[in-house]
FILUM-42880 format. One record per residue (C-alpha): residue number from 1; residue in one letter; z, y, x. Coordinates in steps of 0.001 Angstrom, whole numbers, padded with zeros to 6 digits. Layout:
- num  residuo  w  v  u
- NUM  A  Z  Y  X
...
END
This chain:
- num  residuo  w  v  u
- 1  X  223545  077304  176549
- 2  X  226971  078708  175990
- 3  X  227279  082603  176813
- 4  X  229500  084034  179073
- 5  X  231483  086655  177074
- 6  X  233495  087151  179809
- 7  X  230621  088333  182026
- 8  X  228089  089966  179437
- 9  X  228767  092836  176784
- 10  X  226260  092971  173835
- 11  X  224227  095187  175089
- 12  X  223200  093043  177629
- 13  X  221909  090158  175171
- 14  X  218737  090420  173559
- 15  X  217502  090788  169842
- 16  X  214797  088620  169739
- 17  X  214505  088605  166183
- 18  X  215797  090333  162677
- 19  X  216057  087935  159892
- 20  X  214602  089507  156834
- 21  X  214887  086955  154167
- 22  X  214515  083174  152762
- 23  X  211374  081500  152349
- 24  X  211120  079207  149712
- 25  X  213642  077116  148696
- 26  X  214565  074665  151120
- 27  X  216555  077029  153451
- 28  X  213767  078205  155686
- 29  X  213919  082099  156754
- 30  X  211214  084871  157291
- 31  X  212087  086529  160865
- 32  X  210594  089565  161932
- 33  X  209955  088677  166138
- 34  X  211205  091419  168272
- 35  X  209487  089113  171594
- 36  X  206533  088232  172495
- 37  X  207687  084721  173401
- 38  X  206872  082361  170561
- 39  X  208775  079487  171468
- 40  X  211912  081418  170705
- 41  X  211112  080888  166976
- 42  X  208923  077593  167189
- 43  X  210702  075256  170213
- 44  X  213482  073421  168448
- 45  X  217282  073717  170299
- 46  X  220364  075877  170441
- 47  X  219877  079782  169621
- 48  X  222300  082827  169125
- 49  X  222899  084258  165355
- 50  X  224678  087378  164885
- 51  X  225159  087240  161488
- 52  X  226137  091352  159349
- 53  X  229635  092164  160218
- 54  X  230478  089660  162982
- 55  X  231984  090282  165854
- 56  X  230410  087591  168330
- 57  X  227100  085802  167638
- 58  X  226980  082201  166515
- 59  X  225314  078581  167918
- 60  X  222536  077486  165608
- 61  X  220239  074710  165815
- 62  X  216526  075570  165423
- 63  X  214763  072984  163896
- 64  X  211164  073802  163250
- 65  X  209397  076832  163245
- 66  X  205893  078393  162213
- 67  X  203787  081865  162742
- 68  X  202542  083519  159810
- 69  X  199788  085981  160935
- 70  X  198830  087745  158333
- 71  X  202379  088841  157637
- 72  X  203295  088929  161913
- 73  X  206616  087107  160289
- 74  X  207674  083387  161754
- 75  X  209215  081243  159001
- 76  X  211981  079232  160632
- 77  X  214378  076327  159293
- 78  X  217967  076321  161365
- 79  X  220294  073115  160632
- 80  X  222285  073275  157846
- 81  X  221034  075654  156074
- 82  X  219200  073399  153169
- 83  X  219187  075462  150252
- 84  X  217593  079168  149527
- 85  X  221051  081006  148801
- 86  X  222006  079996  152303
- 87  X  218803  081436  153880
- 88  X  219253  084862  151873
- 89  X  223025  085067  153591
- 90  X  221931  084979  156976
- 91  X  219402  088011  155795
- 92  X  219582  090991  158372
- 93  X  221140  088318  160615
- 94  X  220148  089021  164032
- 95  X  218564  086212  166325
- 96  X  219708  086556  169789
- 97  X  219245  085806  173461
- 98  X  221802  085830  176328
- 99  X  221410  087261  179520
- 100  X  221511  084149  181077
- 101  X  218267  083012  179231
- 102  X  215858  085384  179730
- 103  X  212787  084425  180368
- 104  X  210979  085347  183308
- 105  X  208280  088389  182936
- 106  X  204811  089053  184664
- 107  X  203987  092262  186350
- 108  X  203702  095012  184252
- 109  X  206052  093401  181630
- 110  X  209124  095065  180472
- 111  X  212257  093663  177897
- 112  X  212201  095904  175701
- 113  X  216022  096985  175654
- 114  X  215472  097491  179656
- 115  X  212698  100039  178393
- 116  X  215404  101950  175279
- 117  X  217265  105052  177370
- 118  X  215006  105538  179958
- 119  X  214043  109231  180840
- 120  X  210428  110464  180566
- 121  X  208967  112530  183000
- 122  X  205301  114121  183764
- 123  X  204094  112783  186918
- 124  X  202227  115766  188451
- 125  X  205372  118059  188027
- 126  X  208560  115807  187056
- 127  X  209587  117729  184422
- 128  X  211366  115839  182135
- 129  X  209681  114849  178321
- 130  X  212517  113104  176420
- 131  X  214123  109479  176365
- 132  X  212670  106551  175300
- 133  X  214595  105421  172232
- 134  X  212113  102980  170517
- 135  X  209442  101003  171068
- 136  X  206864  100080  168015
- 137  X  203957  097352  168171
- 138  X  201110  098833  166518
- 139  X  198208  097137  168329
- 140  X  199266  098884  171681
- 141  X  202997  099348  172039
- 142  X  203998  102624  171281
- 143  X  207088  104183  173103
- 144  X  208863  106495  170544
- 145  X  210303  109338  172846
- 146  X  212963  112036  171771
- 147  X  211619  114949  173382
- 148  X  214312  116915  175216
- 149  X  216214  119452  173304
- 150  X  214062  122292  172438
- 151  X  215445  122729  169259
- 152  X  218391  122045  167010
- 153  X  216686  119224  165284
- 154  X  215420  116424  167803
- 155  X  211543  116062  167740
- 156  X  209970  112672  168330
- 157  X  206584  111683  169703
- 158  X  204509  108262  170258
- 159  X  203461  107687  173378
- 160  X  200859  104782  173810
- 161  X  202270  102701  176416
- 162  X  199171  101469  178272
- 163  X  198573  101951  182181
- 164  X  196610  104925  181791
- 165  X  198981  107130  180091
- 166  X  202004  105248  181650
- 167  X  201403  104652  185043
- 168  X  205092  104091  186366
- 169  X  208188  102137  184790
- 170  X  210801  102642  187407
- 171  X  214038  100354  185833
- 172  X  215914  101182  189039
- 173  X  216010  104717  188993
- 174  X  216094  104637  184964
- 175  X  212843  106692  184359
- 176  X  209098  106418  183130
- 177  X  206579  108074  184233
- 178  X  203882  109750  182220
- 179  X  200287  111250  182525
- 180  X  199415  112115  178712
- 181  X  195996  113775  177540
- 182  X  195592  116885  176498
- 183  X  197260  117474  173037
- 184  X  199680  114266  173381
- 185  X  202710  116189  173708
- 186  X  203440  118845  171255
END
Protein backbone atom coordinates (compact mmCIF):
# COMPACT_ATOMS: atom_id res chain seq x y z
CA UNK A 1 0.00 0.00 0.00
CA UNK A 2 2.38 2.72 -0.99
CA UNK A 3 0.60 5.96 -2.50
CA UNK A 4 1.22 7.35 -5.62
CA UNK A 5 2.18 11.02 -4.96
CA UNK A 6 2.94 11.37 -8.29
CA UNK A 7 -0.62 10.60 -9.44
CA UNK A 8 -2.85 11.84 -6.40
CA UNK A 9 -2.93 15.43 -4.69
CA UNK A 10 -4.35 15.50 -1.09
CA UNK A 11 -7.43 16.24 -1.84
CA UNK A 12 -7.95 13.19 -3.43
CA UNK A 13 -7.05 10.96 -0.23
CA UNK A 14 -9.43 10.46 2.38
CA UNK A 15 -9.68 11.47 6.17
CA UNK A 16 -10.92 8.57 7.63
CA UNK A 17 -10.24 9.56 10.99
CA UNK A 18 -9.04 12.65 13.43
CA UNK A 19 -6.98 11.54 16.27
CA UNK A 20 -8.15 13.30 19.35
CA UNK A 21 -6.02 12.02 22.10
CA UNK A 22 -4.20 9.04 24.14
CA UNK A 23 -5.96 6.50 25.95
CA UNK A 24 -4.41 5.23 28.83
CA UNK A 25 -1.04 4.71 29.17
CA UNK A 26 0.26 2.18 27.01
CA UNK A 27 0.23 4.27 23.75
CA UNK A 28 -3.26 3.52 22.55
CA UNK A 29 -5.23 6.63 20.89
CA UNK A 30 -8.96 7.82 20.95
CA UNK A 31 -9.92 8.48 17.09
CA UNK A 32 -12.88 10.21 16.17
CA UNK A 33 -14.10 7.88 12.71
CA UNK A 34 -14.88 10.07 9.85
CA UNK A 35 -16.12 6.37 7.83
CA UNK A 36 -18.43 4.19 8.25
CA UNK A 37 -16.05 1.30 7.56
CA UNK A 38 -14.89 -0.17 10.85
CA UNK A 39 -12.17 -2.22 9.78
CA UNK A 40 -10.23 0.91 8.99
CA UNK A 41 -9.69 1.30 12.79
CA UNK A 42 -10.05 -2.47 13.94
CA UNK A 43 -8.24 -4.76 10.90
CA UNK A 44 -4.57 -4.73 11.78
CA UNK A 45 -1.98 -3.58 8.63
CA UNK A 46 -0.43 -0.56 7.00
CA UNK A 47 -2.46 2.90 7.29
CA UNK A 48 -1.71 6.63 6.35
CA UNK A 49 -0.90 9.28 9.33
CA UNK A 50 -0.74 12.82 8.59
CA UNK A 51 0.62 13.95 11.54
CA UNK A 52 0.07 18.56 12.46
CA UNK A 53 2.42 20.35 10.23
CA UNK A 54 3.59 17.64 7.80
CA UNK A 55 3.82 17.86 4.52
CA UNK A 56 3.11 14.15 3.28
CA UNK A 57 1.33 11.53 5.43
CA UNK A 58 3.21 8.71 7.09
CA UNK A 59 3.14 4.49 7.02
CA UNK A 60 1.90 3.18 10.34
CA UNK A 61 1.21 -0.18 11.46
CA UNK A 62 -2.22 -0.74 13.06
CA UNK A 63 -2.10 -3.19 15.53
CA UNK A 64 -5.36 -3.67 17.33
CA UNK A 65 -8.27 -1.72 17.50
CA UNK A 66 -11.69 -1.39 19.49
CA UNK A 67 -15.23 0.64 19.22
CA UNK A 68 -16.30 2.52 22.09
CA UNK A 69 -20.07 3.24 21.69
CA UNK A 70 -21.03 5.21 24.13
CA UNK A 71 -18.36 7.75 23.27
CA UNK A 72 -18.74 6.85 19.01
CA UNK A 73 -14.66 7.05 19.55
CA UNK A 74 -12.41 3.77 18.43
CA UNK A 75 -9.39 3.37 20.72
CA UNK A 76 -6.53 2.18 18.53
CA UNK A 77 -2.80 1.00 19.34
CA UNK A 78 -0.30 1.73 16.11
CA UNK A 79 3.35 0.08 16.44
CA UNK A 80 5.68 1.85 18.22
CA UNK A 81 3.97 3.99 19.91
CA UNK A 82 4.24 2.23 23.62
CA UNK A 83 4.02 4.93 25.95
CA UNK A 84 1.12 7.76 26.60
CA UNK A 85 3.37 10.91 25.68
CA UNK A 86 3.74 9.31 22.29
CA UNK A 87 -0.05 8.83 21.80
CA UNK A 88 -0.76 12.61 22.91
CA UNK A 89 1.89 13.71 19.91
CA UNK A 90 0.12 12.15 17.23
CA UNK A 91 -3.13 14.18 18.76
CA UNK A 92 -5.04 16.03 15.85
CA UNK A 93 -3.05 13.61 13.66
CA UNK A 94 -5.11 12.77 10.79
CA UNK A 95 -5.73 9.00 9.74
CA UNK A 96 -5.82 8.66 6.09
CA UNK A 97 -6.81 6.69 3.03
CA UNK A 98 -5.41 6.80 -0.54
CA UNK A 99 -7.24 6.89 -3.55
CA UNK A 100 -6.10 3.74 -4.50
CA UNK A 101 -7.83 2.08 -1.42
CA UNK A 102 -11.10 3.05 -1.37
CA UNK A 103 -13.41 0.84 -0.65
CA UNK A 104 -16.14 0.02 -2.82
CA UNK A 105 -19.74 1.74 -1.97
CA UNK A 106 -23.43 0.44 -2.37
CA UNK A 107 -26.07 2.38 -4.13
CA UNK A 108 -27.05 5.31 -2.55
CA UNK A 109 -23.63 5.64 -0.77
CA UNK A 110 -21.52 8.63 -1.12
CA UNK A 111 -17.55 9.42 0.29
CA UNK A 112 -18.08 12.03 1.96
CA UNK A 113 -15.34 14.46 0.40
CA UNK A 114 -17.09 13.44 -3.13
CA UNK A 115 -20.29 14.97 -1.36
CA UNK A 116 -18.10 18.65 0.16
CA UNK A 117 -18.52 21.41 -2.95
CA UNK A 118 -21.33 20.15 -4.55
CA UNK A 119 -24.10 22.71 -5.60
CA UNK A 120 -27.66 22.47 -4.21
CA UNK A 121 -30.50 22.94 -6.23
CA UNK A 122 -34.54 22.67 -5.82
CA UNK A 123 -35.75 20.06 -8.04
CA UNK A 124 -39.12 21.45 -9.23
CA UNK A 125 -37.43 24.78 -10.39
CA UNK A 126 -33.43 24.36 -10.32
CA UNK A 127 -32.78 27.25 -8.61
CA UNK A 128 -29.80 27.01 -6.87
CA UNK A 129 -29.76 26.69 -2.59
CA UNK A 130 -26.06 26.86 -1.63
CA UNK A 131 -22.99 24.35 -1.58
CA UNK A 132 -22.57 21.58 0.41
CA UNK A 133 -19.61 22.30 2.68
CA UNK A 134 -20.12 19.76 5.57
CA UNK A 135 -21.59 16.84 6.38
CA UNK A 136 -22.54 16.00 10.28
CA UNK A 137 -23.76 12.46 11.67
CA UNK A 138 -26.43 13.16 13.99
CA UNK A 139 -28.55 10.01 13.69
CA UNK A 140 -29.35 10.88 9.95
CA UNK A 141 -26.51 12.61 8.16
CA UNK A 142 -27.00 16.08 7.95
CA UNK A 143 -25.60 18.06 4.88
CA UNK A 144 -24.52 21.55 6.18
CA UNK A 145 -25.23 23.85 3.08
CA UNK A 146 -23.97 27.56 2.63
CA UNK A 147 -26.89 29.07 1.18
CA UNK A 148 -26.02 31.24 -1.82
CA UNK A 149 -25.10 34.77 -1.19
CA UNK A 150 -28.03 36.68 -0.06
CA UNK A 151 -26.24 38.58 2.26
CA UNK A 152 -22.85 39.83 3.33
CA UNK A 153 -22.51 37.26 6.00
CA UNK A 154 -22.92 33.56 4.63
CA UNK A 155 -26.01 31.76 6.18
CA UNK A 156 -25.90 28.03 6.78
CA UNK A 157 -28.66 25.44 6.95
CA UNK A 158 -28.95 21.49 7.77
CA UNK A 159 -30.37 19.62 5.40
CA UNK A 160 -31.32 15.95 6.45
CA UNK A 161 -29.83 13.88 3.89
CA UNK A 162 -32.35 11.03 3.54
CA UNK A 163 -34.10 10.00 0.11
CA UNK A 164 -37.05 11.95 0.71
CA UNK A 165 -35.64 15.31 1.03
CA UNK A 166 -32.61 14.35 -1.21
CA UNK A 167 -33.72 12.54 -3.99
CA UNK A 168 -30.69 13.07 -6.48
CA UNK A 169 -26.75 13.06 -5.88
CA UNK A 170 -25.46 13.69 -9.32
CA UNK A 171 -21.24 13.44 -8.71
CA UNK A 172 -20.88 13.88 -12.47
CA UNK A 173 -22.44 17.00 -13.05
CA UNK A 174 -21.29 18.23 -9.38
CA UNK A 175 -24.84 18.94 -7.96
CA UNK A 176 -27.55 17.64 -5.40
CA UNK A 177 -30.74 17.77 -5.74
CA UNK A 178 -33.28 18.81 -3.17
CA UNK A 179 -37.10 18.63 -2.36
CA UNK A 180 -37.25 20.23 1.31
CA UNK A 181 -40.61 20.72 3.38
CA UNK A 182 -42.14 23.59 3.98
CA UNK A 183 -40.11 25.82 6.42
CA UNK A 184 -36.65 23.87 5.73
CA UNK A 185 -35.08 26.60 3.99
CA UNK A 186 -35.07 29.96 5.53
Amino acid sequence: MKPDFDNHSFEDWLEAGRIVGAHGLKGEVRVYPNSDFPERFIVPGERWLLTPGAAVPQKVQLQQGRYLSGKGLYIVKFAQVDYRDQAEALRDSRLLVSPDDRLPLEAGEFHVADLIGLTVVLQSTGATVGTVVDLYSAGNDLLLVELAAQSDAPQTVLIPFVEAIVPTVDLANGRVEIDPPAGLLP
